[in-house]
C-alpha positions as CSV (number, residue, x, y, z in Angstrom):
1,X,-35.1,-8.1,51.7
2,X,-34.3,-10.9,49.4
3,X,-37.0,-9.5,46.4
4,X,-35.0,-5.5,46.9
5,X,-31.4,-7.7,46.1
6,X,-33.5,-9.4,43.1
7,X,-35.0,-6.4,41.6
8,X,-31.6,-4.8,42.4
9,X,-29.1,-7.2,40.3
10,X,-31.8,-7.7,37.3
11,X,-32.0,-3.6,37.1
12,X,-27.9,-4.0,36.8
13,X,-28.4,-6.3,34.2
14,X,-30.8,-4.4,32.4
15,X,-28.6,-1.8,32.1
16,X,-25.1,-3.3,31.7
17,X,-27.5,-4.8,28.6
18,X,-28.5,-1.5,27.3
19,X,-25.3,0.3,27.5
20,X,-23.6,-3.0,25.1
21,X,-26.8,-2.6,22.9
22,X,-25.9,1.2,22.9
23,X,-22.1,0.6,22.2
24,X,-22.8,-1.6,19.5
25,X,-25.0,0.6,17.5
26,X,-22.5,4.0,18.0
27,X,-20.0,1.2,16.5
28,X,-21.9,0.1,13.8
29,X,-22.4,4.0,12.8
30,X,-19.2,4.8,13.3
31,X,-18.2,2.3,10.3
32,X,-20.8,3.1,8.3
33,X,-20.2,6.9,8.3
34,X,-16.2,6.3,7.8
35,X,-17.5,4.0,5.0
36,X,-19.6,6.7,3.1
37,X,-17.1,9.1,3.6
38,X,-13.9,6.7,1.8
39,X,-17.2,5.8,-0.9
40,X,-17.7,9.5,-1.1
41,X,-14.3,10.3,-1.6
42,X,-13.5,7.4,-4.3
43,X,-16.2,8.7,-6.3
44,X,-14.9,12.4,-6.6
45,X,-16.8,14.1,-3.8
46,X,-15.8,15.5,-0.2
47,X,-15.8,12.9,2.4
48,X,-17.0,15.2,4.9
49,X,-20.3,15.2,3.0
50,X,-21.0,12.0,4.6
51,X,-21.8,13.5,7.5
52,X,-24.2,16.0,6.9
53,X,-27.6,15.6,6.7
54,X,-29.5,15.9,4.0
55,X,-26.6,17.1,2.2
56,X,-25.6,13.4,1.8
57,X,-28.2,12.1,0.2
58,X,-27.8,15.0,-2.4
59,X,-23.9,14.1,-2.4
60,X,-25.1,10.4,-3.1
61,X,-27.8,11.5,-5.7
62,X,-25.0,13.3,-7.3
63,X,-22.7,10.4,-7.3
64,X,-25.1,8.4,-9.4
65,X,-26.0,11.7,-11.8
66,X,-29.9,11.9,-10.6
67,X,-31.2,15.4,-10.2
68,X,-31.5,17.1,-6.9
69,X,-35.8,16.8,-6.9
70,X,-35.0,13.2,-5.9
71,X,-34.6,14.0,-2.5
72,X,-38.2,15.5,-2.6
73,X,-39.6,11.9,-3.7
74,X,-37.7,10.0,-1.0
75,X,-39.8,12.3,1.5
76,X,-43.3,10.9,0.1
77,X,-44.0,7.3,1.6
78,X,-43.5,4.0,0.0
79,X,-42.0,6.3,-2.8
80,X,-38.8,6.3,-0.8
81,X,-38.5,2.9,0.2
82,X,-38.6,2.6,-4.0
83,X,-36.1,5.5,-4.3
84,X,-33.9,4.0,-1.5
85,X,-33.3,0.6,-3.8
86,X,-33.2,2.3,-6.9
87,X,-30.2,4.6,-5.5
88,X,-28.7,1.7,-4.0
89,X,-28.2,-0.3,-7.2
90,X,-27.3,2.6,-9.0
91,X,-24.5,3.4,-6.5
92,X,-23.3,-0.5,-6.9
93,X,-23.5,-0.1,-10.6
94,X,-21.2,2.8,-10.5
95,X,-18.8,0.9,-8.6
96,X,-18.6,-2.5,-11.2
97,X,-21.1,-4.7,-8.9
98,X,-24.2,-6.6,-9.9
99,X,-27.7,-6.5,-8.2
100,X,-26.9,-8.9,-5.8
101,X,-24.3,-6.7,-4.0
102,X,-27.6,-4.1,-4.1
103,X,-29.6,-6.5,-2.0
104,X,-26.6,-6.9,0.5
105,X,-26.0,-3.0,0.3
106,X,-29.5,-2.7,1.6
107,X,-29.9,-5.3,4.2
108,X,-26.6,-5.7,5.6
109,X,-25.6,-2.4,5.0
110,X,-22.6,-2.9,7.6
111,X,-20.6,-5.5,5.5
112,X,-21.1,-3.9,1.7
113,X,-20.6,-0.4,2.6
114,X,-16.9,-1.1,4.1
115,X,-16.5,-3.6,1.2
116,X,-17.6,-0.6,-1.0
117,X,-15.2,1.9,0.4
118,X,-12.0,-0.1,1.2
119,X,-12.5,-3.3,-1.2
120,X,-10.9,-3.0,-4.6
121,X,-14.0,-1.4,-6.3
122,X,-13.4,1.7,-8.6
123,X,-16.1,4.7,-9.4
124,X,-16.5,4.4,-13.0
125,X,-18.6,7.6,-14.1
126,X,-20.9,6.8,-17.0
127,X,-20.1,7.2,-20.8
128,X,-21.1,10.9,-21.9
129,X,-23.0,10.7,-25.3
130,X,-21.5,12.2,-28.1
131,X,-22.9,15.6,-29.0
């Protein structure tokens, strides 16, 4: 009787542990989505593109003028995981911040995208060469 309570209140604790682990992630994506949409949106482009698949990496790739055939290298692997940091620092170059905001772009993607999108950075589109 004793091991059914047991197994009973550890199964309850299991899941009251899941659902927080659950809660936390859809909160943690819900700032990160409403922080590529206000990025999206300072640069110039639709905020709604931030949810869309696909669409916002070519909405990103855009942001930091790469061609479109990008997206088809971040498919190959270990190509992407170079693509992914290359876009990242280009993305923090376009908004005025050095490579050290890149490396906290890509590991604690949480804190620099918000800063990104609500902190005082500004999109500054590249010179255009005289022609």
């Amino acid at each position: 009787m004793n091991a059914v309570i047991l197994v009973s209140a550890a199964n309850n604790v299991a899941q009251i542990g899941f659902l927080m682990v659950c809660a936390g992630a859809l909160l943690i994506s819900g700032v990160l989505i409403t922080a590529l949409w206000k990025t999206f949106e300072k640069a110039g482009e639709p905020g709604w593109a931030a949810i869309v698949p696909i669409y916002n990496t070519l909405t990103l790739l855009r942001i930091v003028d790469k061609p479109w055939w990008w997206l088809l290298l971040m498919l190959i692997p270990y190509v992407n995981i170079v693509m992914l940091v290359w876009v990242a620092n280009l993305l923090a170059k376009r908004f005025g911040k050095t490579e050290g905001f890149t490396v906290g772009l890509l590991f604690l993607p949480f804190i620099f995208y918000p800063q990104l999108a609500w902190g005082k950075a500004t999109f500054q589109r590249p010179a255009q060469p005289a022609v």
